[in-house]
N, C-alpha and C positions, 0 to 999 in steps of 0.2 A: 965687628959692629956692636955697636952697645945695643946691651938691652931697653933702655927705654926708646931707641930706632927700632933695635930687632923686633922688640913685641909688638911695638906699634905695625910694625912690616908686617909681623906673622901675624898678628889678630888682623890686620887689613886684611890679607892674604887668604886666610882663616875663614873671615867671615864675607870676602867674596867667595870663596866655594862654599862656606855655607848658602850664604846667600842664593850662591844659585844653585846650589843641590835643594835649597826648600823650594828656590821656582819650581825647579824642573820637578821636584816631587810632589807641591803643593798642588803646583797645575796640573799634575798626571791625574792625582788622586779627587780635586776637586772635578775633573775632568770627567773623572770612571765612575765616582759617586755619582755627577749631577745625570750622566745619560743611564746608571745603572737606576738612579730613581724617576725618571721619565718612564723607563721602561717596564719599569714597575709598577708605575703609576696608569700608563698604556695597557697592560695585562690587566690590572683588574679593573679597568672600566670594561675591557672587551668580556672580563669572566661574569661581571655584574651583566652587563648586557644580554650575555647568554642564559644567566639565570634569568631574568626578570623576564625574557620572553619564551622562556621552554611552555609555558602554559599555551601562550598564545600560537605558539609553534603547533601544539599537537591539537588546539580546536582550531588551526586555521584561520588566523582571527587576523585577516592582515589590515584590518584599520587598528588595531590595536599595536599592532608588526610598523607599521607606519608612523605610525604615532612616535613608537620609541627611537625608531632612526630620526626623524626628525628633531626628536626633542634632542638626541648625542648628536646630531650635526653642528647645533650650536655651542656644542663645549666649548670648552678652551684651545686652541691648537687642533682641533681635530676638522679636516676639511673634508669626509665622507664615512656614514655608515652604513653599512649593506648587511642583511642577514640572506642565506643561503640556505636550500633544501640541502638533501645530501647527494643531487645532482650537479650540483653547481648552478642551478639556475634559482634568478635571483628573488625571494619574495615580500623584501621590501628596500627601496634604496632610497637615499636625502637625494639620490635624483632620480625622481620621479618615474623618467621617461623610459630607467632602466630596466622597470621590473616586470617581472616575467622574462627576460631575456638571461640565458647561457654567458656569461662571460669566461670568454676562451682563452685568456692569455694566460702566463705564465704562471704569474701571481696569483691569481685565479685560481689554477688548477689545483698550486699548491697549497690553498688555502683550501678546496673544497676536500680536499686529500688528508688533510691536518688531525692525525687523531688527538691533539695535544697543540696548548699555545703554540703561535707562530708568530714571529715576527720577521721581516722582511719585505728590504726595502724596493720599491719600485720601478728605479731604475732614475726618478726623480728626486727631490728635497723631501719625499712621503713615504715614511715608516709605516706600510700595512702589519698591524696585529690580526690573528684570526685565533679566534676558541670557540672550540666546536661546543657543539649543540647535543648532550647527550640525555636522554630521558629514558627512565625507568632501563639503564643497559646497554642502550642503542641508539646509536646517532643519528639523528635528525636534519643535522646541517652546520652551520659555523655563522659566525658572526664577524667579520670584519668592520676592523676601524681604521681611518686614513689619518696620519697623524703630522702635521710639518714638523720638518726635522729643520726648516729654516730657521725659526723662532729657538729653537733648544741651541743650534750652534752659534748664535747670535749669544745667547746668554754662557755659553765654552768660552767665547772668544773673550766677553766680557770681563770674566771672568782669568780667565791666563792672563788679559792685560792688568789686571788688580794686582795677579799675586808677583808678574813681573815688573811693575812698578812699585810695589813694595819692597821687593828686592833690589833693583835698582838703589830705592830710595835708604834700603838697610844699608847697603853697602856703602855707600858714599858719606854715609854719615858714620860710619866706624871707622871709612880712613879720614877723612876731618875730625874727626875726636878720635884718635885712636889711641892718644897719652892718656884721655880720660876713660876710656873704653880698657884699658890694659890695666889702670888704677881700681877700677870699679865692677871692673868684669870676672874677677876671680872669687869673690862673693857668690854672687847670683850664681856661673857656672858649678861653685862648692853646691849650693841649697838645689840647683837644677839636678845634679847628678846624685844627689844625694835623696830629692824627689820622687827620680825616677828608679831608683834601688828599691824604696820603700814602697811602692805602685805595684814595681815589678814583683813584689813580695808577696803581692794578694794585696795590699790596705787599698784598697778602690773608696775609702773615704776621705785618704790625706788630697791636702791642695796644698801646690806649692806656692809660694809667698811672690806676686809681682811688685817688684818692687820698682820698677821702671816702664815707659811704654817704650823700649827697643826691640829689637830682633829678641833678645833674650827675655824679655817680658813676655811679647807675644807668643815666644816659644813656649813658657810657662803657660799663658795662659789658654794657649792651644792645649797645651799639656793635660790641663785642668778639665778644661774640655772635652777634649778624648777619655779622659779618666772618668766625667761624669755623664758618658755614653756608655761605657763598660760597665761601668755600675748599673747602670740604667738597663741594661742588655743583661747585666747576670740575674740580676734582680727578679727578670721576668722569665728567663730560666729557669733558676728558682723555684718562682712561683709555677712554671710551668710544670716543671718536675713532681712538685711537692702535689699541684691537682692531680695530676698522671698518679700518681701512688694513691692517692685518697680513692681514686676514681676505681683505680685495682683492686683496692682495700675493701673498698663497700660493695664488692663482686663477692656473694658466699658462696660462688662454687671458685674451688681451687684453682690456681690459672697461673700460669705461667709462659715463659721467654725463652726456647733457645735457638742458638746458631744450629747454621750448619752439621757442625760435630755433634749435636744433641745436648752442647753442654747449656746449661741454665743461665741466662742473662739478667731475668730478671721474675719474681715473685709476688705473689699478693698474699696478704696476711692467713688467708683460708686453705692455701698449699702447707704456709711455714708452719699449721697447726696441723694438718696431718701428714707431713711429714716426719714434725715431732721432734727436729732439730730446730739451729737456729737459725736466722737469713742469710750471716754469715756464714756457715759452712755449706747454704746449699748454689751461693754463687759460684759458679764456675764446675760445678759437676755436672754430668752426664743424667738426666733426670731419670735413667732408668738406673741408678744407684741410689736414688731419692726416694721419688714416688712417681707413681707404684714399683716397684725393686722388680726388675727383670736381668735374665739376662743380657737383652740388649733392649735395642728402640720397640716399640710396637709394630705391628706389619700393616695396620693403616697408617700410622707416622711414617713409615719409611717407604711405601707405595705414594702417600702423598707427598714427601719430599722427592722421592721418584720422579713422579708423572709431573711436579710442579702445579698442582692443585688441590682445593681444601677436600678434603674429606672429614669422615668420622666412622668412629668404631664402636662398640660393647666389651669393657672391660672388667673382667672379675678380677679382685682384689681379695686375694684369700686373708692374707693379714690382717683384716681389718670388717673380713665379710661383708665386703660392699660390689654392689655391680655402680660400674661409671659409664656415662655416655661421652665418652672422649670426642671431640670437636680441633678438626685440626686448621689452622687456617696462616696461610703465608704471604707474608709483610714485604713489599718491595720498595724499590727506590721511585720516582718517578721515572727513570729512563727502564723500567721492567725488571729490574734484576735485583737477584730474590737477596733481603735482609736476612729474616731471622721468621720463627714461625712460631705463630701463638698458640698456646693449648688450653682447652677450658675442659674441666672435667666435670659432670654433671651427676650428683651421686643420684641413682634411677632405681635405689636397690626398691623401694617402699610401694613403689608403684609395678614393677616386674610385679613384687608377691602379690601387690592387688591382682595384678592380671593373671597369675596362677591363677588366686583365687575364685576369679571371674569366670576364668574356663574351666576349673571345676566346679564350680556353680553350673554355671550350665549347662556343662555334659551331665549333672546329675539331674537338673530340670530337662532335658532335653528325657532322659530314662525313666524319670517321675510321668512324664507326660505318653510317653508312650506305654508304659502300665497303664496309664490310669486310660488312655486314648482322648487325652485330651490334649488340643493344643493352643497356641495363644497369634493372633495378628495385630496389625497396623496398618492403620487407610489414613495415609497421607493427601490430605483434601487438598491441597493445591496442587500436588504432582500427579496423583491420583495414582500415586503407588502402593501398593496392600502387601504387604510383606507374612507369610505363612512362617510358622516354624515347620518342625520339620513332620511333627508329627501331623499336622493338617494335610499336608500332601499325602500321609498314605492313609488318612483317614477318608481322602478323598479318592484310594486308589492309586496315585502317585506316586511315582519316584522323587527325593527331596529335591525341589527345585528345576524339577524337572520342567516348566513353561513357566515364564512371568506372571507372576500375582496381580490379576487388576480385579478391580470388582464386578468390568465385565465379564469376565472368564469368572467369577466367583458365580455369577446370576446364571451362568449355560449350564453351571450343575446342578443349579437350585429345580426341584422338579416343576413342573409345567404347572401344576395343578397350585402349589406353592410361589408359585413367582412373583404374581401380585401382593399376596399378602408379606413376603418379605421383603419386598420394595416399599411398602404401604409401612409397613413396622421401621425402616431404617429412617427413610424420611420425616415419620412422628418423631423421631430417637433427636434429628437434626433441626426439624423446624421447630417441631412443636415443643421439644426437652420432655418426653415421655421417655421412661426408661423402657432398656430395649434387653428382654429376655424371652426368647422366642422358639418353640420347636418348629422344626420343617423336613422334609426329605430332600436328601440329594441323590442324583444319577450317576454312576460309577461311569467309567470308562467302556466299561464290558457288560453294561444294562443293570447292573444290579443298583437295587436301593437301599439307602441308609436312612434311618433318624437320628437326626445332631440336634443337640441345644446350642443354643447359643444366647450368649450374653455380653453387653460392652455401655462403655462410656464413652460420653463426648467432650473430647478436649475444645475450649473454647479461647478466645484472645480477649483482650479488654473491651474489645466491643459488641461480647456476644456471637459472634460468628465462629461461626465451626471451623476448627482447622486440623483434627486429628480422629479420627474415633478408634479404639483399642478396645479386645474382646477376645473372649474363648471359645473353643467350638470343642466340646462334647459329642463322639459318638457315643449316643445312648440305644444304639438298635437291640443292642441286646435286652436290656430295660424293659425298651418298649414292647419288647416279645411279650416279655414273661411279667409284664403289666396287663398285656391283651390277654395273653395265657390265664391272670390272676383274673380279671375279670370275664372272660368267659366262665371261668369257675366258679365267682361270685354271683354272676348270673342264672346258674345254672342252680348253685344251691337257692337261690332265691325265688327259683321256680319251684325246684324240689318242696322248699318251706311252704311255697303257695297251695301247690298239691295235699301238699299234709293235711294242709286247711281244709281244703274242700271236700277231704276223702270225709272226714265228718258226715259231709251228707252229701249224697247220688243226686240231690236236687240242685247241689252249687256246685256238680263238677266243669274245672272250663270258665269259671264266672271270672277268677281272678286275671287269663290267659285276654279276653275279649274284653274286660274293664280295659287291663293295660293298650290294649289296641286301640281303643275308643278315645282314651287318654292322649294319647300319641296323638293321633288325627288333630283332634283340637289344639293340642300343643303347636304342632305341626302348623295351623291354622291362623293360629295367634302368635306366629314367627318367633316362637321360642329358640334358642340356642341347640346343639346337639348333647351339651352337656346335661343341658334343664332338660331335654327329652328324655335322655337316659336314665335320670336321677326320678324322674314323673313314672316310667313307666315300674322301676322299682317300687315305689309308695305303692300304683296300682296295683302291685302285685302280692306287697304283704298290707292290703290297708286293711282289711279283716282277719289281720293277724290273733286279732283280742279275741277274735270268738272262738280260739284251743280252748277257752277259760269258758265256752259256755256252753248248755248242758245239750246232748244229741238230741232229748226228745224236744228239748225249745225248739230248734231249728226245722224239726222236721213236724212238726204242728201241725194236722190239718186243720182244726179251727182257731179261733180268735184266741189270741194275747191275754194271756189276764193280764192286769198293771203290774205285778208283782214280774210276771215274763216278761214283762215289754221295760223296767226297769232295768233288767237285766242286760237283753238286748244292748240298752243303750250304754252301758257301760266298754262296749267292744272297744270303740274309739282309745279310750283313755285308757284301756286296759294294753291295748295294740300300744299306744303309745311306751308305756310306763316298759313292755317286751324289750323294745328295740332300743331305748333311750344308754343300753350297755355298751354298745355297739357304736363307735364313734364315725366306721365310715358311713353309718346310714343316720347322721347326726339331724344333716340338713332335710331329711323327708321325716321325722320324727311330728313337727308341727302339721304335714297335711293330713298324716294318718290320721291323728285324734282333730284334726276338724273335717272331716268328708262327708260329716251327718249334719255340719253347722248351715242356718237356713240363712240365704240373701236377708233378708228380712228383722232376722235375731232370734228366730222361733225354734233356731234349731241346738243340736247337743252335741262335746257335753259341757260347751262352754259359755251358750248364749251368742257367739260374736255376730259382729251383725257386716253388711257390705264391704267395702277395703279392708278391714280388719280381718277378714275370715281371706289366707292367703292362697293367691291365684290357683295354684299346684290343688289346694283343696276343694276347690270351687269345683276344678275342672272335674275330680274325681268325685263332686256330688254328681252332674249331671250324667258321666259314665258310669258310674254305680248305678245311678236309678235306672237309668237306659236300659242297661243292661239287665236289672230287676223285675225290669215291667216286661223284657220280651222275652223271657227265660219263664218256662216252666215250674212253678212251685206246688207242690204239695197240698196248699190250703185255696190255690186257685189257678184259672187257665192262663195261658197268656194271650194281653186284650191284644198282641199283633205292634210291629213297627208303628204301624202308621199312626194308632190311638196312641202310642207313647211318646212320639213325637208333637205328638197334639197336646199331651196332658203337658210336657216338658216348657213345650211354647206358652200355655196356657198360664205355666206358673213361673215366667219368665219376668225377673221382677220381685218376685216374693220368695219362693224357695231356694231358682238359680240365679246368678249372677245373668242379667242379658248379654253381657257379649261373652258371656263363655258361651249360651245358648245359640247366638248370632252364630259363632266359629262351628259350634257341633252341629247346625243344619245346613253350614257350608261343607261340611265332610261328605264321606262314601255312605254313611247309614240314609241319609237324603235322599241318592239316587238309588239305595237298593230294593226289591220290590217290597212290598210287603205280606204278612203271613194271611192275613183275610182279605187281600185283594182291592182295599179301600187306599190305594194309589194317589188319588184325587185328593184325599186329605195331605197328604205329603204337597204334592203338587201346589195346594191354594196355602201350606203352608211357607213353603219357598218361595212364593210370591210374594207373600206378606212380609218376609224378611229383606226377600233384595230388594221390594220398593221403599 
């Protein structure tokens, strides 16, 4: 047979099995493509669904749940959607009538079952998809969608009939032209095959040249096609690759990829720097020959490839004197079965040595504080948690931690006598922003008493309001001993020193002992403090300190003053002053000593001061000095008896005394005590005079 029959036969021949090998292959692949992107297309409306209602899923929002099946019942092709608890019953359906109700059938159950897309079909023309419902771990429910599979196979069938009448129509036109087709067809086939050499080569840029609309045109330009989908596909590979590294890269702790075997898959720039090689040579090794160099895997790597879950471990790196917090975490497929596992290594070395640092910091405050017995808390105002350290617990008697810190258990040690005022003090500390430094005693366990200071701030918020208060608590018992101890001693010389005084003369012995009495009362009277008390009853006690400086026979005088003695005299004051003024704990009584001769009035010495001016403490110790003057026994005269002194006192109440020191001194005990001549009655009419 000749060749221009033969070829014409064999390209006929030829290009009916082409012909119908592109049917049969066009139509397989346009076939598996168009239902594999329906169902493509079917999954992620079902997985969008599942997202867009996991919110409304977990507040129960089923007009919201309603909403969104209704609005996918309208889709395209889809003829029901239904969300599901994770009983299978149903909480919202495009019909209506269904929800609340269990559907029990097949489909159904394998859809409430589904830990993972489902598709399958009905048993009708409707493709049920289900994707479950999973929030924060835990599934919630699924979400079905009803999809016709009528419509999809209408557009198959459509479709097979195109590509077999195309082939039909290739084929019959190759054996009617088949002389022209055998002249013209060894070209095109040249550039076709020569096309797809160069394709197959990598260049995903060449197009091959149509130069005809035939089978072989179209086959090019199918060709072209396909080739500018692969491009289009590497491309975003590519690109996918290239952000996955970036993404590694911009990771600074060291991180890495391996299989199974431990060998290394893949790296980020912060491994290949401490490793110290290069990315090449750390592909494909065992990363325990890399970094960190071990013998083998680590024993949480290999308990977690073990057990098939992530863990993490603490790894010291002697080469390099680093501690790492290795993180281990395993990469699966979606059908569960294990890729390859990720390692991130977390250098922790900077922060360990802080926390060395931190715990010997404060195991050494922890031992600072119990030398010194002090310790430090925290009153958590919203919790109302009060956290002790350790040394508060045995300053309180305690074993550390021995019961829960509250501040009511802080109040039941506080002593009884103390409890109000340190309630009164923390609340000025919080309401008022008065600072808060306070002593008080507390009750031991086993009865005994302590003195603690204490002192603290108040942490506040932007608006004022208290939300922390923090402080130290001081036992100071011992302190306070041998404070009482100093001051009974101080007191005691200060009687001593009064003595001295008076031994002067048999006429003032006792004077300065019952001044201070007298002084007190009226302090007492005029709701003085017990500090001002104590510090009063000193003044009374050396206010005729001045007169060591003056001469025995003045004092004991039995007649009249010259002016030159009675100058003298008066110089006590300021001379008493000018004694004690060395002496800085008796700083604050220095001003009543040298005024206790100054008159209400201004008449008196040694400085003239006249009413408010002449201060309280001195006032009181004119009217106890004189008091006591008048009813005490002198040498140069009798004494005229309580009752005239109180008269005389009243008399010059006004001009010599201050009135209400006078008021307070015939509210005292000298009022109600009898008197020495028996004239009672004057007391009496003058107690009357005062409290009317």
């Amino acid at each position: 047979m000749k060749l221009r029959f033969k070829l014409p036969l064999v390209y006929t021949l030829l290009i009916a099995a082409l012909g119908a090998a592109f049917v049969v292959f066009t139509s397989r692949l346009v076939e598996q493509r168009m239902v594999e992107e329906e169902h493509e297309y079917f999954g992620s409306l079902a997985k969008t669904l599942a997202m867009n209602t996991a919110n409304a899923i977990s507040l129960r929002d089923y007009a919201a749940l309603r909403e969104f099946v209704d609005n996918m019942a309208h889709g395209e092709h889809v003829r029901y959607a239904v969300i599901l608890d994770d009983g299978g019953v149903v909480f919202a359906h495009s019909r209506h009538e269904l929800e609340g109700k269990l559907l029990d059938d097949p489909v159904s159950r394998a859809s409430a079952a589904a830990e993972e897309l489902l598709m399958q079909p009905d048993g009708t023309d409707t493709l049920d998809v289900t994707a479950p419902l999973h929030i924060a771990g835990r599934k919630w429910g699924a979400v079905r969608i009803g999809y016709s599979l009528t419509e999809m196979q209408q557009k198959v069938a459509q479709a097979r009939n195109l590509v077999l009448l195309a082939g039909l129509i290739a084929t019959l036109m190759g054996t009617a032209v088949a002389i022209f087709i055998a002249r013209r067809i060894t070209a095109p086939l040249h550039a076709l095959h020569r096309g797809t050499e160069i394709i197959g080569a990598g260049d995903l840029n060449y197009r091959l040249a149509v130069s005809a609309d035939d089978e072989i045109g179209q086959l090019a330009a199918a060709f072209n096609t396909m080739t500018g989908h692969l491009r289009k596909n590497y491309q975003a590979i590519e690109r996918a690759k290239h952000e996955w590294e970036t993404s590694l890269d911009a990771v600074s702790d060291p991180l890495f990829i391996h299989d199974q075997e431990f060998k290394i898959l893949r790296c980020n720039r912060a491994y290949v720097q401490a490793a110290g090689i290069s990315f090449q040579e750390i592909i494909g090794k065992p990363y325990y020959e890399v970094f960190p160099k071990s013998d083998g895997p680590t024993e949480g790597c290999s308990k977690a490839l073990e057990r098939q879950e992530d863990g993490e471990e603490e790894i010291f790196v002697p080469a390099v004197d680093r501690i790492f917090n290795a993180k281990f975490y395993l990469v699966r497929n979606v059908d569960g079965a294990y890729l390859y596992s990720l390692h991130i290594l977390k250098d922790i070395t900077e922060s360990k040595r802080a926390e060395e640092k931190l715990r010997n910091s404060e195991a050494s405050l922890a031992k600072a504080q119990q030398i010194a017995h002090l310790g430090s808390w925290d009153w958590n105002m919203a919790t109302g948690e009060l956290f002790w350290s350790d040394e508060i617990y045995r300053i309180f008697g305690l074993a550390p931690h021995e019961f829960g810190a509250t501040y009511e258990a802080f109040l039941n040690f506080v002593h009884s006598e103390d409890r109000e005022f340190v309630t009164q003090s923390v609340n000025a500390a919080l309401v008022e922003q008065k600072s808060y430094s306070i002593n008080h005693r507390i009750v031991l366990p086993d009865g005994s008493e302590r003195f603690v200071h204490e002192e603290a701030e108040v942490i506040r918020d932007r608006e004022g309001k208290p939300t922390q208060m923090s402080g130290i608590v001081h036992d100071i018992t011992e302190w306070k001993k041998a404070e009482e101890e100093l001051h009974e001693l101080f007191l005691a010389a200060m009687q001593s020193l009064a003595s001295a005084i008076e031994a002067k003369s048999p006429w003032t012995r006792g004077h300065s002992e019952r001044v201070a009495d007298y002084a007190v009362k009226i302090g007492q009277s005029l709701e003085l403090t017990d500090d001002e008390l104590e510090k009063l009853r000193i003044a009374a006690l050396l206010h005729d300190i001045g007169k060591i400086g003056t001469y025995d026979g003045i004092l004991d005088k039995h007649g009249k003053l010259t002016d030159a003695e009675y100058e003298s005299i008066k110089q006590h004051p300021g001379r008493g002053a000018e004694m004690l003024a060395p002496i800085k704990q008796l700083r604050d009584i220095i001003p009543w000593v040298r005024g206790h001769h100054e008159r209400f009035d201004g008449a008196g010495y040694p400085d003239g001061l006249r009413g408010e001016d002449i201060p309280l403490q001195a006032r009181i110790l004119a009217v106890a000095d004189t008091f006591d003057s008048m009813t005490a026994v002198r040498p140069y005269r009798t004494t005229p008896g309580k009752a005239q002194a109180l008269e005389e006192i009243h008399l010059h109440s006004g001009t010599q005394f201050d009135p209400k020191v006078v008021e307070a001194f015939l509210r005292t005990e000298p009022l109600a005590a009898p008197t020495l001549n028996g004239n009672n009655h004057v007391t009496e009419a003058i107690h009357g005079q005062v409290v009317s």
